[in-house]
C-alpha positions as CSV (number, residue, x, y, z in Angstrom):
1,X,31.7,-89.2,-63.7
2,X,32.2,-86.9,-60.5
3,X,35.7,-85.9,-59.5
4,X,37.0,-88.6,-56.3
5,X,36.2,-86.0,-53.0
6,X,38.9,-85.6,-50.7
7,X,39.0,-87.4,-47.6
8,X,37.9,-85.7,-44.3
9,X,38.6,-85.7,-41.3
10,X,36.6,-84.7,-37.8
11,X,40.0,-82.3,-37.5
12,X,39.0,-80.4,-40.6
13,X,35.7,-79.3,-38.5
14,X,38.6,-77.2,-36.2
15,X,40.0,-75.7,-39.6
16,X,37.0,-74.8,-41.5
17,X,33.8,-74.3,-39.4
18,X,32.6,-71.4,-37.2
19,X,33.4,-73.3,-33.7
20,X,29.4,-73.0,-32.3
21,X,28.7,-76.6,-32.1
22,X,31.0,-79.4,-30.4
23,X,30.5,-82.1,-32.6
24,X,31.4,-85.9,-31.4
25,X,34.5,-87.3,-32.3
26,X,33.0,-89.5,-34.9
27,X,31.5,-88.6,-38.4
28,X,28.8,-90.9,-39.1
29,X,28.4,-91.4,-42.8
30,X,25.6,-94.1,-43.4
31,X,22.2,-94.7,-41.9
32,X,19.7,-97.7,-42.2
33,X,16.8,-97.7,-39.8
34,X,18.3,-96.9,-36.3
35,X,21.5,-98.1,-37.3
36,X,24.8,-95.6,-38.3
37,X,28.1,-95.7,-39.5
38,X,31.1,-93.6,-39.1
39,X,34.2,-93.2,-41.2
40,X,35.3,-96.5,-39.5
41,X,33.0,-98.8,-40.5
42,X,32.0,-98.6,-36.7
43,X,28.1,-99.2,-36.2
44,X,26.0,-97.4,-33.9
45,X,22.7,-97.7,-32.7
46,X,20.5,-94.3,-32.9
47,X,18.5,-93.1,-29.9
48,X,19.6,-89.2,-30.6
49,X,17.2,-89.2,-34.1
50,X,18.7,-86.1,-35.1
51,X,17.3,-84.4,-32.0
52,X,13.9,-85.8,-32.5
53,X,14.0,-85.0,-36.2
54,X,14.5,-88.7,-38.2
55,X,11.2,-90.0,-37.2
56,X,11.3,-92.7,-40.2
57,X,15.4,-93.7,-38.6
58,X,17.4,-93.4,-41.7
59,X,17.4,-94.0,-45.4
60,X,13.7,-95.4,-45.3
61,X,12.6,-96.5,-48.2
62,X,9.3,-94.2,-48.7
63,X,11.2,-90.5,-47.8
64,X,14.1,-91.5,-50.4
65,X,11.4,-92.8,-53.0
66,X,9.7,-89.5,-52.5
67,X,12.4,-87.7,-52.8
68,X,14.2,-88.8,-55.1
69,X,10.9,-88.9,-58.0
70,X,10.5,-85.0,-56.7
71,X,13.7,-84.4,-57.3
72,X,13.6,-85.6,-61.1
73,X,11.1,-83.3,-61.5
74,X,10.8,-79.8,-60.0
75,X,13.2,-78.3,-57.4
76,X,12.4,-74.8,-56.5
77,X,10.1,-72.0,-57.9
78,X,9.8,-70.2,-55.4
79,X,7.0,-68.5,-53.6
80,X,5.7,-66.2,-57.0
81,X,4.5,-69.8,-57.8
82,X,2.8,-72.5,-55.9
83,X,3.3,-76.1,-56.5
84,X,1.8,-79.5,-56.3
85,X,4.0,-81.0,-53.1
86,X,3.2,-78.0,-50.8
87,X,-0.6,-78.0,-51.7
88,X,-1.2,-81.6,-50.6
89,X,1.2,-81.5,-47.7
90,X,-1.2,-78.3,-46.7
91,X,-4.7,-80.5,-47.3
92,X,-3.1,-83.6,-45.5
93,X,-2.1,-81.0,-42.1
94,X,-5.6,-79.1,-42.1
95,X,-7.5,-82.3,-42.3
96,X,-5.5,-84.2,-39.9
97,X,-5.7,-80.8,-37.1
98,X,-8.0,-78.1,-35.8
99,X,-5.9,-75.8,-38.5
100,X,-7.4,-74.2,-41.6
101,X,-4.3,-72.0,-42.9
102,X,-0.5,-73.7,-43.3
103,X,2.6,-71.6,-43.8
104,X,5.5,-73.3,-44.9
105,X,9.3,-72.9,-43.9
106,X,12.3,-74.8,-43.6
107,X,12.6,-74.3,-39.8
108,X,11.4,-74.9,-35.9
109,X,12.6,-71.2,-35.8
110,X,11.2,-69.5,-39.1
111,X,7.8,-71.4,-37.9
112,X,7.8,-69.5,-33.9
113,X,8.8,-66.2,-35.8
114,X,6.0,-66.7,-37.9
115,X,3.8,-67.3,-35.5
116,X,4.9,-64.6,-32.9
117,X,4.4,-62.6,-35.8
118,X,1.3,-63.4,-36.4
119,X,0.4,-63.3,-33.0
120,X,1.5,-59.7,-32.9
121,X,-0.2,-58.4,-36.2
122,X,-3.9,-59.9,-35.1
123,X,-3.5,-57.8,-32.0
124,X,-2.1,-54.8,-33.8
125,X,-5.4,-55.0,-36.3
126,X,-7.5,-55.7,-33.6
127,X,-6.4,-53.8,-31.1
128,X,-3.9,-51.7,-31.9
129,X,-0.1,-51.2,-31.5
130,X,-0.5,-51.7,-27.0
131,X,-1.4,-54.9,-27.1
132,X,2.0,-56.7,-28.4
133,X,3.3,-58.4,-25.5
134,X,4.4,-62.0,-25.4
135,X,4.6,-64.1,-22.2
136,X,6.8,-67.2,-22.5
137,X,8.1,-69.8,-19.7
138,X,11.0,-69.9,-18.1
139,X,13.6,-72.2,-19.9
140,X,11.8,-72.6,-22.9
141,X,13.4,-73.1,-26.3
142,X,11.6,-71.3,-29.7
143,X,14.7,-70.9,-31.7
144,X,17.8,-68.9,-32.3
145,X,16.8,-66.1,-34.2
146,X,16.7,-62.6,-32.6
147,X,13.1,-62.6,-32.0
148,X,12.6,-66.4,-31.4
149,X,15.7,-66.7,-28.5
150,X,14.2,-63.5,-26.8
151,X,11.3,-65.2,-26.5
152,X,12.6,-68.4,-25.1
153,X,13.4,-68.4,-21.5
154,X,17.0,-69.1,-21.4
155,X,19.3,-65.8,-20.9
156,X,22.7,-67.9,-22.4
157,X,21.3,-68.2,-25.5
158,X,19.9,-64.5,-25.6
159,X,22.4,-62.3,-23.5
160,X,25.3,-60.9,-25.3
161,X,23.1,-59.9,-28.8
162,X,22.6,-56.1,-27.7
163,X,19.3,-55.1,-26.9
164,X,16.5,-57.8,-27.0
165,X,13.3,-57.6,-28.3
166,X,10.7,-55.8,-26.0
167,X,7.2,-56.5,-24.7
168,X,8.2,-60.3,-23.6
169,X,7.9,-61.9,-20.1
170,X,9.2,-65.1,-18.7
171,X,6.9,-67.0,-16.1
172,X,7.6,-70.6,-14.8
173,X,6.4,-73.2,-16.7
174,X,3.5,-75.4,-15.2
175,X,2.5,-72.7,-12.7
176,X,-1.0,-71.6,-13.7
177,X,-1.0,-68.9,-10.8
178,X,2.0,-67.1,-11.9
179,X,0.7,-66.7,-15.5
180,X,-2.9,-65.2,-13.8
181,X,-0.4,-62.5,-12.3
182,X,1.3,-62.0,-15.5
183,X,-1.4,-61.9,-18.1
184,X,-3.2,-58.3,-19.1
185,X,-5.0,-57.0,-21.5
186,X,-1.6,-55.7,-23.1
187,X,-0.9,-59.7,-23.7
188,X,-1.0,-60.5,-27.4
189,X,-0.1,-64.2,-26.9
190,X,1.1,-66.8,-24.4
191,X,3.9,-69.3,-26.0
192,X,3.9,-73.0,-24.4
193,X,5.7,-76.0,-25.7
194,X,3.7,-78.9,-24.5
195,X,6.7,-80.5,-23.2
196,X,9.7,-78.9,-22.5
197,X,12.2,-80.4,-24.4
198,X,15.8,-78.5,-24.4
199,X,15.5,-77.8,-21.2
200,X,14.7,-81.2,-19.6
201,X,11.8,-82.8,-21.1
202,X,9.2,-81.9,-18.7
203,X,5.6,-82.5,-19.8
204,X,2.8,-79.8,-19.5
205,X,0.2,-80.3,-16.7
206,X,-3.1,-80.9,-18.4
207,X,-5.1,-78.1,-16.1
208,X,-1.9,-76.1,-16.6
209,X,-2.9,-76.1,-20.5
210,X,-6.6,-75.9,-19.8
211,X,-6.1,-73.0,-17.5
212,X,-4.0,-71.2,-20.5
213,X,-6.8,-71.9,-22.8
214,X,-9.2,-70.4,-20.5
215,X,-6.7,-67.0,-19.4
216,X,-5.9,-66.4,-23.1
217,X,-9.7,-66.6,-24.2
218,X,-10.2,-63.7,-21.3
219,X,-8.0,-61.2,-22.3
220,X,-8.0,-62.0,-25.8
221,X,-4.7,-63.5,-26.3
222,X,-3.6,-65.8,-28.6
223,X,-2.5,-68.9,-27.1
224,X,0.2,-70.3,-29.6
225,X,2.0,-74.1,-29.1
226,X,5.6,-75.0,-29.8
227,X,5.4,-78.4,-31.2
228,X,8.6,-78.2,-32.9
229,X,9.7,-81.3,-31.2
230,X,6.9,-82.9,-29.8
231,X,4.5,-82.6,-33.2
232,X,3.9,-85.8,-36.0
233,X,3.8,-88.4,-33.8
234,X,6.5,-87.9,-31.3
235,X,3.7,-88.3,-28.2
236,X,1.7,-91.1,-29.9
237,X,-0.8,-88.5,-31.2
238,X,-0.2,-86.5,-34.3
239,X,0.6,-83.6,-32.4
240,X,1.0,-83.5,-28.8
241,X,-2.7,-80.8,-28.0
242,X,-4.2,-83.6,-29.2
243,X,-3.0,-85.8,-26.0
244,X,-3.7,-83.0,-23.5
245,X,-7.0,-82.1,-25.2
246,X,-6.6,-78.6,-25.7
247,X,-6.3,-76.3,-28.5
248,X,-4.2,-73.6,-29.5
249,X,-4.8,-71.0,-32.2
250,X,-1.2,-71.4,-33.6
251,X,0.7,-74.3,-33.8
252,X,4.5,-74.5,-34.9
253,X,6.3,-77.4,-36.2
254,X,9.6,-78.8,-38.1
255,X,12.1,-81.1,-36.9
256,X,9.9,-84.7,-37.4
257,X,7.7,-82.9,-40.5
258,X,10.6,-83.6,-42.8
259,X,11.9,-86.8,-41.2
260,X,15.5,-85.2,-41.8
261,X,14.7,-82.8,-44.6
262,X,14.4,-79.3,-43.7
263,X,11.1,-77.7,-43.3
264,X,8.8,-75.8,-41.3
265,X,4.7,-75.3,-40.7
266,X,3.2,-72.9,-38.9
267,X,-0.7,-73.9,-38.5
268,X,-3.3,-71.5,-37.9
269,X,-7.7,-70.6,-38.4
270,X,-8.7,-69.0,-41.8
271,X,-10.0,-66.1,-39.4
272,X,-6.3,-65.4,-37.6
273,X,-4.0,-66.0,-41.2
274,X,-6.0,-63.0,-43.1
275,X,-4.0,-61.0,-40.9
276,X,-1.1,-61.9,-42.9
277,X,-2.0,-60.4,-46.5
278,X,0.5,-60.4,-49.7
279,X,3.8,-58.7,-48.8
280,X,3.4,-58.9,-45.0
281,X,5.7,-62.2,-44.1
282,X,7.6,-64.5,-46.4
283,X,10.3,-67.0,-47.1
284,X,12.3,-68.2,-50.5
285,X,12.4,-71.6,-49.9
286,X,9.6,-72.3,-47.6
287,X,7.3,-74.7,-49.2
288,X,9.6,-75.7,-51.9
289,X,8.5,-79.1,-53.7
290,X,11.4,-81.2,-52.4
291,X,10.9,-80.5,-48.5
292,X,6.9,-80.7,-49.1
293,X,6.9,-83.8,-51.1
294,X,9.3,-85.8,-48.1
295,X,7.0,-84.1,-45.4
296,X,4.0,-86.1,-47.3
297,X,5.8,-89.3,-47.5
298,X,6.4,-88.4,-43.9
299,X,2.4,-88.2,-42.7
300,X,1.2,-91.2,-45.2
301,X,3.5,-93.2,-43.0
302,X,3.1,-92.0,-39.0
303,X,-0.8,-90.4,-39.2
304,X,-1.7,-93.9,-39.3
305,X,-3.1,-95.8,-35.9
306,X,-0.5,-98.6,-35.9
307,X,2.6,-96.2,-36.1
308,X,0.9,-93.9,-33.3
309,X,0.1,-97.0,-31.3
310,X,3.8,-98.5,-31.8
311,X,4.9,-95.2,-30.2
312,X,2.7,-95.7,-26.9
313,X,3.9,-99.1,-27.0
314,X,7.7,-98.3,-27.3
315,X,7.4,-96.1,-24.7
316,X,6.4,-98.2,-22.3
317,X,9.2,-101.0,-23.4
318,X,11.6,-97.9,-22.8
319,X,10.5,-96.4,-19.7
320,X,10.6,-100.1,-17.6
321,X,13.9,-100.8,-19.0
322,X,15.3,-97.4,-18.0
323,X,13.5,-97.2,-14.9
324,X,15.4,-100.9,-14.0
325,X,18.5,-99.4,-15.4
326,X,18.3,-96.2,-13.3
327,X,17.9,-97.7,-9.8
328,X,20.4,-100.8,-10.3
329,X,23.1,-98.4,-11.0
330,X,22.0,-95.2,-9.1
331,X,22.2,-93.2,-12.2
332,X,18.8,-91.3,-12.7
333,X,16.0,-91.2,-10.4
334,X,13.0,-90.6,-12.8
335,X,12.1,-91.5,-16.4
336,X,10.0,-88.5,-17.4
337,X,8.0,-87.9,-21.0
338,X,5.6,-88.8,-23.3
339,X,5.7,-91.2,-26.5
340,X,8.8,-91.4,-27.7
341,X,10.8,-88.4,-26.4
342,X,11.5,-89.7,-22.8
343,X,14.3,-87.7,-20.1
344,X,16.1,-89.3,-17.2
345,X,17.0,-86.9,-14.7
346,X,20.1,-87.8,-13.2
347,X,20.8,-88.2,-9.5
348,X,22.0,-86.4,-7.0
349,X,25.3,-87.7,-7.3
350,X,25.8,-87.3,-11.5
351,X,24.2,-84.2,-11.8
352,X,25.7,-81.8,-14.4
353,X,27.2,-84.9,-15.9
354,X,24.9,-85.7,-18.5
355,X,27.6,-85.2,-21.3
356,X,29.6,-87.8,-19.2
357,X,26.8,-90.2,-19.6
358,X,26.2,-89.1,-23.6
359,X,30.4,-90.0,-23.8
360,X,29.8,-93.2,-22.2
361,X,27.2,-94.3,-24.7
362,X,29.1,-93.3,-27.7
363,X,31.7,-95.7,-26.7
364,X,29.1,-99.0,-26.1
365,X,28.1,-97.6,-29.8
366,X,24.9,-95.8,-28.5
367,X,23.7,-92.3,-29.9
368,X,21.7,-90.8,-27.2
369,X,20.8,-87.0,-26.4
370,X,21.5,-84.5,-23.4
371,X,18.5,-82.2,-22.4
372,X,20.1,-79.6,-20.3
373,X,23.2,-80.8,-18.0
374,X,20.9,-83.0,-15.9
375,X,18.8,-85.1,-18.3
376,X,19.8,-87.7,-20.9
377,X,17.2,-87.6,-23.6
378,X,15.8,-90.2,-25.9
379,X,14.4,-89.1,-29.2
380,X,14.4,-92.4,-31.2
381,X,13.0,-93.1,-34.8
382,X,9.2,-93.3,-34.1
383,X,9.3,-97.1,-35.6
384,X,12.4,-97.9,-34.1
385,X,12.4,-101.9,-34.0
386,X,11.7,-103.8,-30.9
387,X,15.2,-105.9,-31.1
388,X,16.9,-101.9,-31.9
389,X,15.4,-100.8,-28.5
390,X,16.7,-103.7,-26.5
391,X,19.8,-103.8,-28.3
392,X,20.8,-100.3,-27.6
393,X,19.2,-100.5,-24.2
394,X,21.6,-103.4,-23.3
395,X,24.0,-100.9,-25.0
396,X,22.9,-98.0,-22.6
397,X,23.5,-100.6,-19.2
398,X,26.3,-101.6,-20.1
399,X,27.5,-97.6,-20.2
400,X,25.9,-97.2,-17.0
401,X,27.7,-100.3,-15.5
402,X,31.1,-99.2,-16.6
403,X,30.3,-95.3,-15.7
404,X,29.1,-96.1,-12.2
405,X,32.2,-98.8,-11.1
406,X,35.1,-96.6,-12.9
């Protein structure tokens, strides 16, 4: 028998942890569907999904079966050896997508490094060494390694690091004419996230896609998609370039790929991935049997027409009863998104206060997300039940009621 652990406290986080995060007051213990605990016994209803990450909700019963038979069998081995898990998770993602090369990772940020990477090495074989730059959007969000948080377009998260990687613009997002200016022969790759999702969750225009497509194919530039957070399912379609119709030459993903476990994918043609031979790029853990085998669990259950059609549906439910929400009580003045990753943008009056609204929820026993100061985000289990959605929605109004009148 184990050893009793000792108890914990959200005060030990103070004592013990590097203080870069500003966790809740609460330490939720237990999950089951949309539904958490904390140390209290306290139940809360999920809306945050881990920042779009627990697209199953919690504990369900296909991710823990699959993980747990994995785990009585083969843990790790390494990249010097391939396994079963990874292989099938890499058949099910190139049949399902335009893809016909995976790489695996444990990351949203080890998958945009390997693919800005990538897009910098098939322009240095092609090309040569000139033609390296990257052109990203302004208040985008690719990660928080060196390489990945100089290419998103948020200076707080970059400044301070000494000098930043070269050879990478910042042009705003959803303005075709100001990547035409930008763009040159010199361009390696143009970075999009279909939506925008730290920064707001803004959705991409569909000509503003389409007219990427088109620039990138002109000057020979890669044209690489972020679907960190709005890949398996999150939209309704597998991955959001399906919606919009367009299609990149990389694709990143994590956060929902695992449904909570860690792991990262960045999909690519056969023709761009022999650019990366033996030795050039690498990872220890990427691909290891436990994160492949829950990320299969993971597509047998959303690739499937009724869970993408339950998104589109949920969407809807959520976007009236916000909308109603929002003009009763003054609060937000648009419900903006696609599928199941939804932003309001508050008004005029509770700007910057977003955290005040994410507070407010917590204590009606609601988890729900901040996008930036000005947008509360929802990122909800993809088969979040109907009665969980008006339940935490009734939740959410009666936050706004008692925010609004104090």
């Amino acid at each position: 028998m184990s050893a009793p652990q000792a108890p914990v406290q959200r005060a030990d986080f103070d004592q013990v942890m590097v203080p870069n995060y500003a966790p809740a007051a609460f330490i939720p213990v237990r999950g089951a569907g949309s539904r958490v605990w904390d140390q209290s016994g306290r139940e809360l209803i999920d809306f945050a999904g881990g920042i779009a990450v627990n697209v199953l909700g919690h504990a369900h019963p296909a991710l823990v079966g699959a993980l747990t038979e994995q785990a009585n069998k083969l843990w790790h081995v390494s990249n010097v050896f391939t396994n079963e898990p990874a292989l099938r998770l890499a058949h099910k993602l190139v049949d399902a997508t335009f893809a016909e090369r995976a790489f695996f990772c444990n990351s949203g940020a080890e998958a945009n490094e390997a693919a800005f990477k990538l897009a910098r090495r098939v322009a240095h074989d092609r090309f040569g060494p000139e033609k390296h730059e990257i052109i990203a959007t302004v208040n985008s969000f690719h990660g928080r390694t060196l390489f990945t948080v100089s290419v998103g377009g948020q200076p707080k998260y970059s400044d301070g690091f000494g000098p930043k990687i070269t050879g990478i613009s910042h042009v705003p997002y959803n303005d075709l004419e100001a990547l035409k200016a930008q763009i040159s022969d010199k361009t390696c790759a143009v970075v999009i996230e279909p939506i925008q999702g730290e920064s707001g969750v803004v959705p991409a225009d569909v000509a503003y896609l389409q007219g990427a497509r088109e620039l990138c194919d002109k000057h020979n530039a890669l044209l690489i998609f972020d679907e960190v957070q709005t890949g398996v399912g999150r939209t309704g379609e597998l991955f959001a370039y399906m919606h919009y119709g367009v299609t990149p030459d990389i694709l990143s993903s994590a956060k929902s790929l695992g449904g909570g476990f860690p792991i990262g994918a960045m999909l690519t043609t056969e023709a761009l991935a022999k650019h990366l031979a033996v030795g050039t790029h690498g990872t220890t853990y990427g691909g290891n049997p436990l994160a492949c085998a829950v990320a299969n669990a993971v597509l047998d259950v959303v690739n499937t027409p009724e869970v993408l059609a339950g998104v589109k549906a949920k969407h809807q439910k959520f976007k009236a009863r916000l909308e109603q929400i929002g003009e009763k009580y003054g609060l937000f003045t648009q419900v903006r998104g696609i599928g199941l990753l939804i932003g309001c943008v508050l008004s005029e009056a509770w700007k910057g206060k977003a955290k005040d609204v994410f507070n407010a929820a917590e204590k009606e026993g609601l988890m729900v997300l901040q996008a930036g100061p000005d947008v509360v985000r929802f990122a909800p289990s993809l088969v979040v039940e109907d009665a969980d959605i008006d339940e935490g929605l009734d939740r959410f109004e009666r936050a706004a009621a008692k925010l609004t009148q104090a």
